[in-house]
C-alpha positions as CSV (number, residue, x, y, z in Angstrom):
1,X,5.1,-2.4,-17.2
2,X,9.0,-2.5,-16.2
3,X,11.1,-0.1,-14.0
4,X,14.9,-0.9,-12.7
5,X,15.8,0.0,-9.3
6,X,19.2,-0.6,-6.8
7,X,19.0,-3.7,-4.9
8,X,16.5,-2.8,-2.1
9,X,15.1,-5.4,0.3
10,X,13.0,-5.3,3.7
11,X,12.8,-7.5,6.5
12,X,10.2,-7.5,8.9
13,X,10.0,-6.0,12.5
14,X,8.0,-6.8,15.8
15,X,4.8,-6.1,15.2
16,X,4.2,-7.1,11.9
17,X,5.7,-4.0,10.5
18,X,8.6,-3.5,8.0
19,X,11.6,-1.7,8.0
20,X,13.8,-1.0,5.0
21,X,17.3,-1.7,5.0
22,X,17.6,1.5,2.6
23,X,15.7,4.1,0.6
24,X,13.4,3.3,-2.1
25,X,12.9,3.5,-4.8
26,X,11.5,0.2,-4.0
27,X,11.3,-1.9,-7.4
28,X,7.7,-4.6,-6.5
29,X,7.7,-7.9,-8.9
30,X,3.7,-8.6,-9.8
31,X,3.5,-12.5,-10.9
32,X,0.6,-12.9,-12.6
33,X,-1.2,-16.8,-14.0
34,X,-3.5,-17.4,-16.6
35,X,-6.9,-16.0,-15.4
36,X,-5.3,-13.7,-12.9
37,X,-7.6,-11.7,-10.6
38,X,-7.9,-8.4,-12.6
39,X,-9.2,-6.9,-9.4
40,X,-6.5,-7.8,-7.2
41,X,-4.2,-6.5,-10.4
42,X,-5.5,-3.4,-9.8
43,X,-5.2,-3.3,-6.4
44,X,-1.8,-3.5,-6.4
45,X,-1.0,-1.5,-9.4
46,X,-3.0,1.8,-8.3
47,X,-2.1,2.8,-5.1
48,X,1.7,2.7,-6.0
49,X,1.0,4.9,-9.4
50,X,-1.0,7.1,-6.9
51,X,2.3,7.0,-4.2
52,X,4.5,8.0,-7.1
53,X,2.1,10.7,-8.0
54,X,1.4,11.8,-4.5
55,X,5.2,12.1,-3.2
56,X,7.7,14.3,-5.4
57,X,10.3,12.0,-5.4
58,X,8.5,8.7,-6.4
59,X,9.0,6.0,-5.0
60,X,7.9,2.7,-6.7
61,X,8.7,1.1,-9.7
62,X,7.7,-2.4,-10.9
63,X,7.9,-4.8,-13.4
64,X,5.0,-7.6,-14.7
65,X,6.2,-11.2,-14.7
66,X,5.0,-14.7,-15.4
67,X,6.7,-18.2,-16.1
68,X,6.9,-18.0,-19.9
69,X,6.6,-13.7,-20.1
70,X,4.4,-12.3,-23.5
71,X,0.7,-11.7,-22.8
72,X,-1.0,-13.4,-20.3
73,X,-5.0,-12.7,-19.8
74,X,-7.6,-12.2,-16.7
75,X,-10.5,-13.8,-16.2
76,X,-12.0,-10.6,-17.6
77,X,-11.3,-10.8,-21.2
78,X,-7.7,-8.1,-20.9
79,X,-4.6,-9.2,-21.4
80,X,-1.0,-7.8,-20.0
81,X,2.2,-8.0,-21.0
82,X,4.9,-9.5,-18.7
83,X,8.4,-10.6,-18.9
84,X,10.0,-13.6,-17.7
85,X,11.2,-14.8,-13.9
86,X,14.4,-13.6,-13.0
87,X,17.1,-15.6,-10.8
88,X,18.6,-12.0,-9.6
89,X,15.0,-9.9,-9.1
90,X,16.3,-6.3,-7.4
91,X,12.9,-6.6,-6.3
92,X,11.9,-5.8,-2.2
93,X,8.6,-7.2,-2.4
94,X,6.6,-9.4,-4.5
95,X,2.7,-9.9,-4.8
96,X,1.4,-13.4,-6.2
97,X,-2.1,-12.4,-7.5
98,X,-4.8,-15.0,-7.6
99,X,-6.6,-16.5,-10.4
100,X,-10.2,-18.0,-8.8
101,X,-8.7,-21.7,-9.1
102,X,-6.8,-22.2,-6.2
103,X,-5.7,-25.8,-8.0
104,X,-3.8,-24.1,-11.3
105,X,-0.7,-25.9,-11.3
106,X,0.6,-22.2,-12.5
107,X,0.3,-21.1,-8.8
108,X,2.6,-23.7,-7.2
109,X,5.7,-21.2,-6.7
110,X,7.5,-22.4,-4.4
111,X,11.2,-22.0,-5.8
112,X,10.1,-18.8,-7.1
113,X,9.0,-17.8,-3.5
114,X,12.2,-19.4,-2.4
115,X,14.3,-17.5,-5.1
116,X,12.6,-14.0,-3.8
117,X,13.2,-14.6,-0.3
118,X,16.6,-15.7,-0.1
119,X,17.5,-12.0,-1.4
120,X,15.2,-10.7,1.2
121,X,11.9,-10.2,-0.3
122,X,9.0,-9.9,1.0
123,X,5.9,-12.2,-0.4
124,X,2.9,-10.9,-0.6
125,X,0.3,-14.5,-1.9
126,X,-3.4,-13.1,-2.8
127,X,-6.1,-15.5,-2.1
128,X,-5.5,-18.3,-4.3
129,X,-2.1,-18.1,-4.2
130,X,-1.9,-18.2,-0.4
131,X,-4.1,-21.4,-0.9
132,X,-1.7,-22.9,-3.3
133,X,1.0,-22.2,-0.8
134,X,-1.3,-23.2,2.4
135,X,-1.6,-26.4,0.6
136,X,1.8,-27.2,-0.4
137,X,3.3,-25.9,2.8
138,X,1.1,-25.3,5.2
139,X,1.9,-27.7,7.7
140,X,4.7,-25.4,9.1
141,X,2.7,-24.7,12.3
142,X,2.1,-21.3,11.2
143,X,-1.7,-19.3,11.2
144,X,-1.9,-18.1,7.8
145,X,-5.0,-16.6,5.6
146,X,-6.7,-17.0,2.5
147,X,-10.4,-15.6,1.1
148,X,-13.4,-17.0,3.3
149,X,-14.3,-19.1,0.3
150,X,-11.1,-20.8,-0.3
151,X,-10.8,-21.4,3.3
152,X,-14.1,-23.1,3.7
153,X,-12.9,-25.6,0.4
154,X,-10.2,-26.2,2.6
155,X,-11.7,-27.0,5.1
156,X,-13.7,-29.6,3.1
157,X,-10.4,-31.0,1.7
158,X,-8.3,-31.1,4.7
159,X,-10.0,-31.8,7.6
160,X,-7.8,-30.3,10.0
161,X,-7.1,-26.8,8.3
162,X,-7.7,-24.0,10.3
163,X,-7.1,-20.9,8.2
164,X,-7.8,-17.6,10.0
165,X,-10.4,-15.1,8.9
166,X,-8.1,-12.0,8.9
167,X,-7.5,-9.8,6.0
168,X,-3.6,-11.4,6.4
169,X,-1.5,-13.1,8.2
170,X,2.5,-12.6,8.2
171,X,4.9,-15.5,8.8
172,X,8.7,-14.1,8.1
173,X,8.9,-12.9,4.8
174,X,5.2,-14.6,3.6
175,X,2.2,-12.8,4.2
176,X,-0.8,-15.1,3.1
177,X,-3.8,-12.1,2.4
178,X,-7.7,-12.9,1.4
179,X,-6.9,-11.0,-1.3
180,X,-9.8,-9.1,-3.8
181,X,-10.8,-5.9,-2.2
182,X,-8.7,-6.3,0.6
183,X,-5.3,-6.1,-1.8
184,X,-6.1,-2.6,-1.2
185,X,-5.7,-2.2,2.4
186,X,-2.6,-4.6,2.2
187,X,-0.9,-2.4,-0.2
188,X,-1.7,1.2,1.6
189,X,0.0,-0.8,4.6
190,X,3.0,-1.4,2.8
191,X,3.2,1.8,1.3
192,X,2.9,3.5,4.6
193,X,5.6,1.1,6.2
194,X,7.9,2.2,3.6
195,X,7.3,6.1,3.3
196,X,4.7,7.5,5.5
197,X,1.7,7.2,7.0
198,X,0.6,10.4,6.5
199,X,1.3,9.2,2.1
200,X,-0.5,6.3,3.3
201,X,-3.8,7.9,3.7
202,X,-3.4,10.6,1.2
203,X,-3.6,7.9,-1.4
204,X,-6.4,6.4,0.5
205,X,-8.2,9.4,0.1
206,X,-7.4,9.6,-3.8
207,X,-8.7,5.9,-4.2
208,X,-12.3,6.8,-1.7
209,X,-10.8,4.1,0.1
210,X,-12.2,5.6,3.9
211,X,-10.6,3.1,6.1
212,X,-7.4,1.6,5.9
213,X,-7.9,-1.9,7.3
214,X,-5.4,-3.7,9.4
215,X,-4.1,-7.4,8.8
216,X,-6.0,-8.3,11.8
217,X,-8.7,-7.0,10.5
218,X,-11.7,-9.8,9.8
219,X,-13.1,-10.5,6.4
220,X,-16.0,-8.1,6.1
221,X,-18.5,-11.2,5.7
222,X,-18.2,-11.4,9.6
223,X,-19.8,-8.4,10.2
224,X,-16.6,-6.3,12.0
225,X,-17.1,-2.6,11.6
226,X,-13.3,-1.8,10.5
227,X,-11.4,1.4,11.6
228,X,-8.5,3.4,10.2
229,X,-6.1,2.4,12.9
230,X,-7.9,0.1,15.3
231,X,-7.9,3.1,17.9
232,X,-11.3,4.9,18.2
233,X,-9.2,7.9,19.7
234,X,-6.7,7.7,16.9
235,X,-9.4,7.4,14.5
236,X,-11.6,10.7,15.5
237,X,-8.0,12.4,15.9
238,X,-7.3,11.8,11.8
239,X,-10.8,12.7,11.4
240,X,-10.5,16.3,13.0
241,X,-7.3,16.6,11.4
242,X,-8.9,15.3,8.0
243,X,-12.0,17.9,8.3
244,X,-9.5,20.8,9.5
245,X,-6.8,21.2,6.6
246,X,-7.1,24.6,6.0
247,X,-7.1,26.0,9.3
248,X,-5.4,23.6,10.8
249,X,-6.4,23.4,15.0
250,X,-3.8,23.3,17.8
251,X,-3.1,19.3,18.9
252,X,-4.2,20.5,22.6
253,X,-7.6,21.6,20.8
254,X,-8.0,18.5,19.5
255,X,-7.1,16.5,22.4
256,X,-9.3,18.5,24.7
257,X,-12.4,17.1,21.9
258,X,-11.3,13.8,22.4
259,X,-10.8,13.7,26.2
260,X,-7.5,12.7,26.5
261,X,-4.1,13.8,27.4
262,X,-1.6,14.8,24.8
263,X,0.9,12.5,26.2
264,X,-1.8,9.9,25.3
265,X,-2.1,10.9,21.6
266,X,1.4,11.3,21.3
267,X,2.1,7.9,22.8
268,X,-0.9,6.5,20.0
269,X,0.6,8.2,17.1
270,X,3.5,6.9,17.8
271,X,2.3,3.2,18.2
272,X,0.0,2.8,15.6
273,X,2.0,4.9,12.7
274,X,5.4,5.6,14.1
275,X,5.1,9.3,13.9
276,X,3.9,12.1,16.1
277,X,0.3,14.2,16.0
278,X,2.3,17.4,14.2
279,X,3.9,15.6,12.0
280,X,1.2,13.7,10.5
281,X,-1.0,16.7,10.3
282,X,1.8,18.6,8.9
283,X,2.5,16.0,6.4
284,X,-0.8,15.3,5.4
285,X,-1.3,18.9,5.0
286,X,2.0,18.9,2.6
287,X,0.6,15.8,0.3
288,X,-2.8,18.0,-0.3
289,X,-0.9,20.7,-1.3
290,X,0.9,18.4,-3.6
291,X,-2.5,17.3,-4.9
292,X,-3.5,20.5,-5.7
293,X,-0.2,21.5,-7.3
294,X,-0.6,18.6,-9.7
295,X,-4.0,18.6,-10.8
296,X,-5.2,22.9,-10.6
297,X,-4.4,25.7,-11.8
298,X,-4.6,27.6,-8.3
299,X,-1.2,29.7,-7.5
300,X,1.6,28.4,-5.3
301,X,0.5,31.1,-2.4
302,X,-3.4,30.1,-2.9
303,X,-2.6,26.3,-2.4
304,X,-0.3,27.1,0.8
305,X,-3.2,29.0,2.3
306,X,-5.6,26.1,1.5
307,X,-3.0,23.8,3.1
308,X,-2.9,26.2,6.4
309,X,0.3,27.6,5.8
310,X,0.4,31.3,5.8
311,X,3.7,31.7,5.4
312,X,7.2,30.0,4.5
313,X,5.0,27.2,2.3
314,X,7.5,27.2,-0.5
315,X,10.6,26.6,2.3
316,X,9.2,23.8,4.0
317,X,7.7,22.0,0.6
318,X,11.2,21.6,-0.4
319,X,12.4,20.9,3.0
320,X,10.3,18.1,2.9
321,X,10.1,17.1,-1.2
322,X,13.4,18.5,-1.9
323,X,12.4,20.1,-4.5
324,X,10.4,23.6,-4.9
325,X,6.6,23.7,-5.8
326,X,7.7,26.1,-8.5
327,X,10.1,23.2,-10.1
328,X,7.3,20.6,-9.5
329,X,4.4,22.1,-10.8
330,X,7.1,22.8,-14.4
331,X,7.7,19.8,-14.2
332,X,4.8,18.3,-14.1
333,X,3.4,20.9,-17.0
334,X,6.5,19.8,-19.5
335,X,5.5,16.0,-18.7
336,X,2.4,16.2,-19.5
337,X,2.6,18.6,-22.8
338,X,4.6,15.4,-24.0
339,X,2.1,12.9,-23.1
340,X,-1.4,15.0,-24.4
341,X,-3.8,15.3,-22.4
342,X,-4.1,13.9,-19.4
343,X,-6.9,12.8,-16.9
344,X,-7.0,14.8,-13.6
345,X,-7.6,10.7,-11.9
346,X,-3.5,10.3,-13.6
């Protein structure tokens, strides 16, 4: 699958975050091997078709690559097709998925890497593709990560290694992840870095995916319980908001449940997902109706009441989307008269 998209790139920040020099859309390259991971493919692939769907203006495209492009197959029996490397990729970010052999010469990228990150990508390496790239440049003095089992061959093979049991670890532009399951949480982290995180957890919801897990975050074999944020107040706070859409409560209700000031929530909110309490129950509020827009039949005026706005839902939907919920939903409807029928999960 292909999309074009301006030249966007994104350079980290303190704290592990990233910032975009401009607005997406954000075109993603997805280099696949011979007996890629069809887990991990999925993992990235999904929750940025569930952004696109989520936010009315979407924001994603990508394109499918390998070394020699035409079909390439998963360990699974399916096969994709993917075009070529590129010398001039447009692409922001790029995710190297595994392939369970973490000594296939295939995943030995490094003037691909190179290629991606002198135009200012960002590298996302999945489990044994951080291991290829652990091994062949790992001795830069850097902590990075790779899934439990790799690391303990490692270990074996090198002696010395000391990979860390976090979901990922970032180093610049590379972020070296376990990879599997956890692609998930290290795409919902991107994709709230780059629009919201109120998007962020909408599409965490869509997948059942309860808990959005940090890169800190251990492997789940060492027994961590993992939260949303990493902040039990922050947590319960997204909970209340989570079980009170419809009537939304007042943030000094909420606060007064959790014990703390508001100062102190605001101060959270603004740490942990760069945002304030309002605005993340606001926009969270927004992407449900959104949801609901998309996938029911209920009227415009029904689905701003189930959203907690009484009033003036139609103005602030397209102050926020730019665009109306009445253009949206015909939109939508005209789409999908062209495609057939189409599964409410699309």
């Amino acid at each position: 699958m292909t999309g074009s998209a301006p030249d966007r790139s994104i350079v980290p920040a303190p704290g592990g975050t990233v910032v975009s020099r401009d607005k997406g859309p954000w075109q993603v390259d997805i280099l696949l091997a011979e007996g890629f991971v069809l887990t991990e493919f999925s993992a990235v692939v999904e929750p940025l078709r569930l952004a696109n769907r989520v936010l009315a203006q979407p924001p994603f495209t990508w394109t499918l690559r390998s070394a020699k492009g035409g079909p390439v197959g998963c360990r699974a029996g399916a096969y994709v097709e993917t075009e070529t490397f590129v010398a001039r990729s447009d692409a922001a970010c790029v995710f190297v998925l595994g392939n369970t052999d973490p000594d296939c010469p295939a995943l030995s990228m490094g003037p691909v890497i190179s290629n991606y990150r002198s135009r200012g990508a960002k590298v996302y390496l999945l489990a044994e593709a951080a291991s290829r790239y652990i091994r062949d440049h790992g001795r830069d003095g850097a902590q990075h990560t790779t899934h439990w089992e790799n690391a303990t061959l490692m270990r074996e093979r090198m002696g010395l290694f000391d990979a860390s049991y976090a979901l990922a670890s970032e180093h610049g532009q590379v972020v070296t992840c376990a990879g599997m399951g956890a692609t998930v949480d290290i795409v919902l982290t991107l994709i709230g870095q780059l629009t919201s995180a109120a998007a962020q957890m909408t599409v965490a919801n869509i997948l059942l995916h309860d808990k959005v897990r940090d890169y800190a975050s251990l492997q789940p074999f060492s027994g961590v319980k993992p939260t949303i944020t990493g902040d039990a107040d922050l947590d319960q706070a997204i909970r209340v908001m989570q079980d009170n859409i419809e009537e939304p409560l007042p943030i000094n209700e909420i606060v007064a449940d959790l014990g703390i000031s508001t100062r102190s929530l605001e101060r959270k909110f603004k740490t942990f997902l760069g945002t304030t309490p309002n605005g993340f129950y606001r926009e969270m509020r927004l992407n449900k109706a959104n949801n609901l827009l998309l996938n029911t039949t209920m009227s415009v005026r029904e689905i701003g009441l189930a959203c907690g706005f009484s009033n003036g839902f139609s103005t602030l939907y397209k102050a926020f989307f730019g665009v109306t919920p009445f253009s949206l939903r015909k939109a939508s409807r005209q789409s999908q008269s062209n495609r057939g029928p189409r599964n409410p999960a699309d």
